[in-house]
C-alpha positions as CSV (number, residue, x, y, z in Angstrom):
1,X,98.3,108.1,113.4
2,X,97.8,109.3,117.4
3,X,94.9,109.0,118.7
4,X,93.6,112.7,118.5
5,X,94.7,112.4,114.6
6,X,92.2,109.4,114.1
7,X,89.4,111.3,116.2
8,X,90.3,114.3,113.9
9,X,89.2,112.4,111.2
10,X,85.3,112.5,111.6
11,X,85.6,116.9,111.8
12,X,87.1,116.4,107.9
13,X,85.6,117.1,105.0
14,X,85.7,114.4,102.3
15,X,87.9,116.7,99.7
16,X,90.1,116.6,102.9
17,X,89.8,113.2,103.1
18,X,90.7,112.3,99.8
19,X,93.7,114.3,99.6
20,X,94.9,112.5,102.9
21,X,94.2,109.4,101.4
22,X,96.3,109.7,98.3
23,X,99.4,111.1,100.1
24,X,99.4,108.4,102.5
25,X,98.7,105.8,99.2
26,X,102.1,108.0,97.6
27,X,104.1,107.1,100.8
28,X,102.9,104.0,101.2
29,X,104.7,103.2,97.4
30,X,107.5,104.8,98.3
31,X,108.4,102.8,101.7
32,X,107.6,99.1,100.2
33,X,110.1,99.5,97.7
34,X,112.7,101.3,100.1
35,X,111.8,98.1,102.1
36,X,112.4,95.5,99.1
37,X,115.9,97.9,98.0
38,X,116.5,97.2,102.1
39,X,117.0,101.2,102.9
40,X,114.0,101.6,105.1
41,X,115.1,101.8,109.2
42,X,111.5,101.2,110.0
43,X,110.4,98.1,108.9
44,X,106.7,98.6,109.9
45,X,106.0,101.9,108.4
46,X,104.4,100.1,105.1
47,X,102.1,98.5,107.7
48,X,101.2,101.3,109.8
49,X,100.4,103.2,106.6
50,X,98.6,100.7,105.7
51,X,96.0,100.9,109.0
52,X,96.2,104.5,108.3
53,X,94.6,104.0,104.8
54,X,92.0,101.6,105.7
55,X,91.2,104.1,108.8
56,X,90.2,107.0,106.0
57,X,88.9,104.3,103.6
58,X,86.7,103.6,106.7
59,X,86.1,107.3,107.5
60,X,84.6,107.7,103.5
61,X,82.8,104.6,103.5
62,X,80.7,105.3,106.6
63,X,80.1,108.5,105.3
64,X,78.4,107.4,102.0
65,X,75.9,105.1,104.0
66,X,75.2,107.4,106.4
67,X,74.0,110.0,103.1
68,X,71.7,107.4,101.3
């Protein structure tokens, strides 16, 4: 994710959220085992998917404490 992309996450809503989040959990899948059937060009895109999930994870998170 960019920088503006990662700011852009606090305007979301959490539907919007949670849709990201299981498209990016979908590629995620998909590029470790193109990585293991050693056909992926970019060996750190199962890592940098990775942050992105935790990033959104983190986006949800914070918002359920901040509502109780």
């Amino acid at each position: 994710m960019k920088r503006n992309d990662i700011k852009a996450l606090k305007e979301k809503t959490d539907a919007q959220l949670t849709k990201q989040l299981s498209g990016l959990e979908i590629e995620l899948a998909k590029a470790r085992l193109e990585k293991k059937a050693m056909k992926l060009d970019n060996t750190t895109l199962p890592r940098t998917l990775a942050d992105d999930i935790a990033r959104v994870k983190t986006e949800l998170r914070r918002r359920e404490l901040l509502n109780k």
